[in-house]
C-alpha positions as CSV (number, residue, x, y, z in Angstrom):
1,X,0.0,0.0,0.0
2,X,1.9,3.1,-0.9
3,X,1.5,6.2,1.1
4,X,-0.7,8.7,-1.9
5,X,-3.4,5.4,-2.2
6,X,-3.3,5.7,1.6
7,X,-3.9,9.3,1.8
8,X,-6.1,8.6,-0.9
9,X,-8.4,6.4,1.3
10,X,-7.8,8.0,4.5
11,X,-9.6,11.6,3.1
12,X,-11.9,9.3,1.9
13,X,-12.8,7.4,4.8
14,X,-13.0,10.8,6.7
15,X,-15.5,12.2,4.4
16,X,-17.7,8.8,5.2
17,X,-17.5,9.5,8.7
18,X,-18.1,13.0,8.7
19,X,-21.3,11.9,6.3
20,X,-22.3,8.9,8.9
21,X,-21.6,11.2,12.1
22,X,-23.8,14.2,10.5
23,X,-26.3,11.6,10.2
24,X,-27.7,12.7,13.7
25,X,-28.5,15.8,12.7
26,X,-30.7,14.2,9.9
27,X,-32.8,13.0,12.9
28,X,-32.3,16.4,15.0
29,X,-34.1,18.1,12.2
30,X,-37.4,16.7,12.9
31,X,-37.8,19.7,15.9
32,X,-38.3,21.6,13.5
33,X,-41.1,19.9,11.7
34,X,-43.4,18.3,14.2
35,X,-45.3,16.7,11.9
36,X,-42.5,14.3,10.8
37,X,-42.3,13.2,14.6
38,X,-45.4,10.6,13.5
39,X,-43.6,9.4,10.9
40,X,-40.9,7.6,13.4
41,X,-43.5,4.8,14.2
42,X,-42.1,1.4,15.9
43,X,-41.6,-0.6,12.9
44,X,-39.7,2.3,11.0
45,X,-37.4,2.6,14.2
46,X,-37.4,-1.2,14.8
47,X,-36.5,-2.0,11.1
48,X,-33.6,0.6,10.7
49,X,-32.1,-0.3,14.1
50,X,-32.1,-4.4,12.5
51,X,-30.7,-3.5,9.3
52,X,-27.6,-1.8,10.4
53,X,-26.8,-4.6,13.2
54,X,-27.1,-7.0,10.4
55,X,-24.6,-4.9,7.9
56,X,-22.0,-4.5,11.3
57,X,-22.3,-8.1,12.4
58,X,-21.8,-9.2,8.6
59,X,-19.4,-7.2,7.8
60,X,-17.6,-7.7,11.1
61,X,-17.0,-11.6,11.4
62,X,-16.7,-12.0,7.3
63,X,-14.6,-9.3,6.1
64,X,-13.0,-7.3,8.8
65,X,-11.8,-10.3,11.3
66,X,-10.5,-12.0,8.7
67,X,-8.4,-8.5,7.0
68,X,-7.0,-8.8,11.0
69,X,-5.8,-12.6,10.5
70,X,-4.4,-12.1,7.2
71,X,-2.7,-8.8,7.9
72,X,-1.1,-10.9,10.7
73,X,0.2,-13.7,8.3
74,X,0.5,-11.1,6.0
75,X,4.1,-12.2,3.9
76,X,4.4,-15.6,5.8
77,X,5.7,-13.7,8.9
78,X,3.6,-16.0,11.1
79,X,2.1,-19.4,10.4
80,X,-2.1,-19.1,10.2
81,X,-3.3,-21.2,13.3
82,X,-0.7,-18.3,15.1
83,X,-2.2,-15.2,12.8
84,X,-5.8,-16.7,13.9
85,X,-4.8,-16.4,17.5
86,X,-3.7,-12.9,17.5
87,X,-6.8,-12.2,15.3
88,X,-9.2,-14.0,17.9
89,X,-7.5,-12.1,20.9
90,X,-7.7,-8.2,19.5
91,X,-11.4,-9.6,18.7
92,X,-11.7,-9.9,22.4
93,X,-10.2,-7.1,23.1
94,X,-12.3,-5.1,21.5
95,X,-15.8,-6.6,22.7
96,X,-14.1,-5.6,26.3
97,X,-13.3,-2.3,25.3
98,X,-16.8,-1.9,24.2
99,X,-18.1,-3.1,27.4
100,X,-15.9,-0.8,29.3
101,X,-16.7,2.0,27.1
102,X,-20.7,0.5,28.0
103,X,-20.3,0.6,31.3
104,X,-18.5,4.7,31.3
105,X,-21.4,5.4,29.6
106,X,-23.9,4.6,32.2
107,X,-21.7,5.8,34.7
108,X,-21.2,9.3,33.3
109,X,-25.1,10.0,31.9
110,X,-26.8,7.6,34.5
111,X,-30.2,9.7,34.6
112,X,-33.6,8.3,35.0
113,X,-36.0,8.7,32.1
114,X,-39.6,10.1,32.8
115,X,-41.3,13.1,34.4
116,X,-40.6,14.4,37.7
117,X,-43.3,16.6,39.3
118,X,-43.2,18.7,42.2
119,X,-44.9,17.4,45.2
120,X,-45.3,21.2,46.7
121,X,-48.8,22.6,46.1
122,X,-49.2,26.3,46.0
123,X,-53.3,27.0,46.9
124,X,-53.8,23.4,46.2
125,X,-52.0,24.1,42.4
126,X,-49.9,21.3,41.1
127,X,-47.3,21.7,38.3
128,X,-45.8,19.2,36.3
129,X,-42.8,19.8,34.3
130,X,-41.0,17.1,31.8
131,X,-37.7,16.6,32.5
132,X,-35.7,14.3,30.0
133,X,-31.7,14.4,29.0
134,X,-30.3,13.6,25.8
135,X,-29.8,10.1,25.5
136,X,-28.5,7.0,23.0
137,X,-31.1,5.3,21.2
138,X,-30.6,2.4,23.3
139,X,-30.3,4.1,26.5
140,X,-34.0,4.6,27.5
141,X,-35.7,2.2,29.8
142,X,-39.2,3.0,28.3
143,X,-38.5,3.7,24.3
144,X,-41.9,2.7,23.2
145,X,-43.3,4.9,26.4
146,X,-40.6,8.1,24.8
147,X,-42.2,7.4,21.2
148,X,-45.7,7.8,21.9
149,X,-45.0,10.6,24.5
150,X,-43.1,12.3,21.3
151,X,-46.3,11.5,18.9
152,X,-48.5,12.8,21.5
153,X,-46.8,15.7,21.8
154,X,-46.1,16.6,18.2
155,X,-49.9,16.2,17.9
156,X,-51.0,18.4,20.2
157,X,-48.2,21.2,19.0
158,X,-50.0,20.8,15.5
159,X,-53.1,21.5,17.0
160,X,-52.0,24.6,18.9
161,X,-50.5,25.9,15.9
162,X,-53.9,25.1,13.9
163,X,-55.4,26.9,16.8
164,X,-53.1,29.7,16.6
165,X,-53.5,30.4,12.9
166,X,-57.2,29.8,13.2
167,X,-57.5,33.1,15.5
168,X,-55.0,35.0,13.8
169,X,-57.1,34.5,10.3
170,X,-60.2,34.9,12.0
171,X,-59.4,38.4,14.1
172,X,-57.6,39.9,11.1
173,X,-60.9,39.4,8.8
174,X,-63.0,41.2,11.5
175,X,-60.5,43.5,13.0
176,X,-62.0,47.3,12.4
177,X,-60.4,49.1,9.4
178,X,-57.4,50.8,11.0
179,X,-56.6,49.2,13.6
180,X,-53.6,46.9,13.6
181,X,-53.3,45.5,16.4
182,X,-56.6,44.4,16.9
183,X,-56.6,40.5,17.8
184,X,-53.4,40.2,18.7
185,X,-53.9,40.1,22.2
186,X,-56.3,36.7,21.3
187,X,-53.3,35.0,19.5
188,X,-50.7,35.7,22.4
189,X,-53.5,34.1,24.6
190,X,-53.2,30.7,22.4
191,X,-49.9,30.5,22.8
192,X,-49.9,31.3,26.8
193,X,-52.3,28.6,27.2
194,X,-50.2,26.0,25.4
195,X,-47.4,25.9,27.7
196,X,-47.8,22.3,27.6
197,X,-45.9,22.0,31.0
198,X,-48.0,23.7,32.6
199,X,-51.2,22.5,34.1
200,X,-52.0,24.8,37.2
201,X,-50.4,27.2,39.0
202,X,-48.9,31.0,40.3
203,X,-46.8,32.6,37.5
204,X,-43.7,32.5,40.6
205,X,-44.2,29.2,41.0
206,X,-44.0,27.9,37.5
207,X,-41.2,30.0,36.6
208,X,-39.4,29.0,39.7
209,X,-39.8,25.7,38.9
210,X,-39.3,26.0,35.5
211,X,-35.8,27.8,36.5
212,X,-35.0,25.0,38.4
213,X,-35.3,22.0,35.7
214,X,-33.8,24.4,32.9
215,X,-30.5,24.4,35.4
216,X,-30.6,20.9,35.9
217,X,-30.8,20.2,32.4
218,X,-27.6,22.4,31.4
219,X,-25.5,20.8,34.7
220,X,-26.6,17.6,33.1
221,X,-25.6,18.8,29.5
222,X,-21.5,18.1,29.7
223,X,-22.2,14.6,31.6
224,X,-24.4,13.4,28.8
225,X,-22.1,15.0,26.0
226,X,-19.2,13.1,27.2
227,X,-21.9,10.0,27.1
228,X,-22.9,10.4,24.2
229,X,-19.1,11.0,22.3
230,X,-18.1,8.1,24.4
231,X,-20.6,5.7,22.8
232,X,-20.3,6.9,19.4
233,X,-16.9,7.0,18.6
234,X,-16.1,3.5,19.0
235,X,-18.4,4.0,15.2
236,X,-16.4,6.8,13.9
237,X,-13.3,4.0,14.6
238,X,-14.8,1.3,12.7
239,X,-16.2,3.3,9.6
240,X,-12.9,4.7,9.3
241,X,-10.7,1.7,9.8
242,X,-13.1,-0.7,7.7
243,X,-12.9,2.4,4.7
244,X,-8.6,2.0,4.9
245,X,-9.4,-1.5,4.6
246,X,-11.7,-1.6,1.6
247,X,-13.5,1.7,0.2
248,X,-16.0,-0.1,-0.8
249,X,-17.0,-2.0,2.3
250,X,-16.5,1.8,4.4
251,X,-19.2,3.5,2.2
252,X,-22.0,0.1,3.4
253,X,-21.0,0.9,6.7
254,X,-21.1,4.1,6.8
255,X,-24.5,4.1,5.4
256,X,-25.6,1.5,8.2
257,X,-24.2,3.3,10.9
258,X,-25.9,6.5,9.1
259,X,-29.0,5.0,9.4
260,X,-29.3,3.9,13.2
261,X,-28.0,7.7,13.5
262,X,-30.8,9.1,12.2
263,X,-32.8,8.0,15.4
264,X,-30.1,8.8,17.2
265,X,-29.9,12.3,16.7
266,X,-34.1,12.3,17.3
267,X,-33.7,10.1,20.3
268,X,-31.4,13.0,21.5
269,X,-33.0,15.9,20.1
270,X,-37.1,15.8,21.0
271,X,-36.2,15.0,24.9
272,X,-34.2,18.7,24.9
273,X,-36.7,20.3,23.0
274,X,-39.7,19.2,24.7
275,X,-38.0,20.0,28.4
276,X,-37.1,23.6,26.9
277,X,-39.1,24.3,23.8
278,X,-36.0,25.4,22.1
279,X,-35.9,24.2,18.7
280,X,-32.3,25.5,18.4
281,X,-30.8,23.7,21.0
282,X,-32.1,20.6,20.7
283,X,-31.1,20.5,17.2
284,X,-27.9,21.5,18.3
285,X,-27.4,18.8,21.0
286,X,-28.5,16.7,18.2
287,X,-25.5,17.5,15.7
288,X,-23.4,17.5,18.5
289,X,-23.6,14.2,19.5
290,X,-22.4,12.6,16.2
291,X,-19.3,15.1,16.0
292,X,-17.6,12.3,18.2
293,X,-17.3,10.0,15.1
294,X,-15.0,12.6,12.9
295,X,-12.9,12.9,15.7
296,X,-12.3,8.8,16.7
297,X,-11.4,9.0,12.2
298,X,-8.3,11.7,13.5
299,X,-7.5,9.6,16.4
300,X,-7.1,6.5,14.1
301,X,-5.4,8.5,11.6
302,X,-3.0,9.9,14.3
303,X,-2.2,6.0,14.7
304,X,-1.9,4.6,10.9
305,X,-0.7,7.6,9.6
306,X,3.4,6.5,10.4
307,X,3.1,3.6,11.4
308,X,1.3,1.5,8.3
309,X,2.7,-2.0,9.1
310,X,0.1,-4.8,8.8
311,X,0.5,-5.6,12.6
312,X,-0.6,-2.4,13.4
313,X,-3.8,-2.8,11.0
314,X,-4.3,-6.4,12.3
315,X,-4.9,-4.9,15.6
316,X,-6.9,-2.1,14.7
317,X,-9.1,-4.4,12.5
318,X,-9.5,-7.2,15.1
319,X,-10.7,-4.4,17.8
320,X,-12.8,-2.5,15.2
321,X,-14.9,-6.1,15.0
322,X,-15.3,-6.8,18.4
323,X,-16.5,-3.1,18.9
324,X,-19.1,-3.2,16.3
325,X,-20.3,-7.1,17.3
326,X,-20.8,-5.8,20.7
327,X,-22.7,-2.6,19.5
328,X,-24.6,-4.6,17.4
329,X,-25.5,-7.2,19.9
330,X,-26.2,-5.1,23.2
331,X,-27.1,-2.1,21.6
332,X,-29.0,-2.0,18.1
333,X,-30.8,-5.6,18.6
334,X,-32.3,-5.4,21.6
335,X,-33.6,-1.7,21.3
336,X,-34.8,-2.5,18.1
337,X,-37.1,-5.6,19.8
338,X,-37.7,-3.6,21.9
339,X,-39.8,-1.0,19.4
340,X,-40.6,-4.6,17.7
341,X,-41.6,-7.3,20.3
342,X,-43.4,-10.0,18.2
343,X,-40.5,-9.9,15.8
344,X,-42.5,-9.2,12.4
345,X,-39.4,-7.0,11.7
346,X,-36.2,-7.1,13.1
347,X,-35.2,-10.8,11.8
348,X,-35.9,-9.9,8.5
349,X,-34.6,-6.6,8.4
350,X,-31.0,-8.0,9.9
351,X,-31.2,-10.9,6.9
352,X,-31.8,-7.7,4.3
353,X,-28.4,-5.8,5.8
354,X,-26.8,-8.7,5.7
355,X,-27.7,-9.5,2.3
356,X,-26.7,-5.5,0.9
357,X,-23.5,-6.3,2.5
358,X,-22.8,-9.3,0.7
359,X,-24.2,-8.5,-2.4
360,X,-22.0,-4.9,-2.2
361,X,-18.8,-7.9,-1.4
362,X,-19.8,-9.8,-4.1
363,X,-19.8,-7.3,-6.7
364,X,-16.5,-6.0,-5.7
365,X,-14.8,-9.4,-5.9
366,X,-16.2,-10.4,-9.0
């Protein structure tokens, strides 16, 4: 491999994981346009979280272990039961990094997800406020509970802005020639009354209260980014590893891991939007946690970029597998059941991503 093909590959692979990493902003987007929230049902979710596990367990045990064993017997330097070994051991390695990385995770953004309310009552007023931190797509406890609270919300936003615009048409057909203003007052009263997290109470005690969760949520916000890097960068690795490796097998993955970022980046976004009702920076949280992908590609390439020797890609490859076995097997599958319980997807849509990438080997190699 001579170092311009190299360089070659490695802008390349960077591109993909800049591509697969901006994915989550894809799925940010959607606080912006709450009708599109409806259009995340369970099968969609279920079925996209299926087909990229099946792409990264594919790709994994049939093409990137085995570029691990034969970079290590690479020019008959070592005999291939010994290249199998090594091969089988930085496998390991890297389902145990995973599981470290796993259990950081939780450590670092260990939050409960749900609604807290305050037990004080002012005059017998009660408020309830929803409280939610960004999180992974496989992070909730309740994920079908989060998607219809999402649904019912972006329903009822429609309907206040139907409300809204209803009002504002109506007042400014039968507001009194010259006057301007004239039914404004009416629209600003929609829009009070829609404070969604607000059922009863004084205008001190809501915005105390409100006060309160908004700080919570930004002491929380550096825990969860650091959660949220730490469990996507291990995919920023592998796309960019399994790119140097084969171009052609990067762009599959990257498209895989693309699309179980998409809910990603809406699994992060609607929680900060709907605790703070700004569509700004929830879609900013969103981007944000898929910028941790470029920057695993620059830590890899900070690695390969002196030191290309096929023992020092045998490793990489070997972890890069056990990472995305792992990610695929604790993270994407059972989520995905989770949004799928009877199964009439998931199977299926793991044997189609399997399929794509063997067909997109196959094609290659012939």
């Amino acid at each position: 491999m001579t170092t311009d093909s190299t360089n070659g590959d490695a802008a390349f692979a960077f591109a993909l994981v800049c591509a697969a990493g901006g994915a989550t902003g894809l799925g940010a987007s959607v606080v912006f346009f709450p009708s599109l929230v409806k259009l995340a049902s369970k099968r969609v979710l279920a079925s996209s979280l299926g087909f990229s596990a099946g792409v990264m367990l594919y790709v994994s045990f049939v093409e990137i272990f085995l570029k691990s064993v034969g970079s290590f017997e690479r020019e008959g330097r070592r005999p291939e039961n010994t290249a199998y070994i090594y091969g089988t051991l930085c496998f390991f390695l890297g389902c145990f990094i995973m599981v470290l990385l796993d259990i950081m995770v939780k450590k670092i953004g260990g939050y409960s997800h749900g609604h807290e309310t305050s037990g004080e009552a002012t005059n017998d007023l009660k408020i309830e406020l929803t409280q939610e931190a960004p999180h992974c797509v496989g992070c909730s406890t309740d994920p079908i509970g989060d998607l219809k609270g999402w649904h019912e919300k972006a329903q009822a936003e429609e309907e206040r802005k139907r409300a809204m615009d209803t009002v504002a048409v109506s007042k400014a057909s039968s507001k009194p020639e010259g006057d301007e203003c004239a039914g404004f007052d009416d629209v600003e009263d929609v829009e009070d009354n829609s404070k969604a997290s607000i059922v009863v109470g004084t205008p001190e005690t809501v915005d105390d209260y409100e006060a309160k969760n908004n700080a919570k949520l930004v002491r929380m916000g550096m825990n969860t980014a650091i959660a949220i890097a730490l469990h996507n960068f291990p995919e920023g690795l592998a796309t960019f590893v399994a790119t140097l490796a084969d171009p052609n097998v990067g762009a599959v993955l990257a498209i895989a891991i693309g699309i179980h970022n998409v809910p990603e980046g809406l699994c992060v976004a609607l929680p900060i939007y709907y605790a703070t009702g700004n569509r700004r920076k929830a879609f900013l949280w969103g981007v944000l946690s898929g910028l941790s992908e470029p920057v695993a590609a620059l830590l890899g390439w900070a690695i390969l970029a002196n030191h290309f020797t096929d023992d020092v890609y045998a490793v990489m490859f070997g972890v890069v597998a056990g990472m995305m076995v792992v990610i695929s097997l604790k993270e994407l599958i059972p989520t995905a059941h989770r949004y799928d319980p009877q199964d009439t997807v998931v199977t299926y849509s793991a044997i189609v991503g399997m399929a794509v990438m063997s067909l997109s080997l196959c094609m290659f190699i012939v």
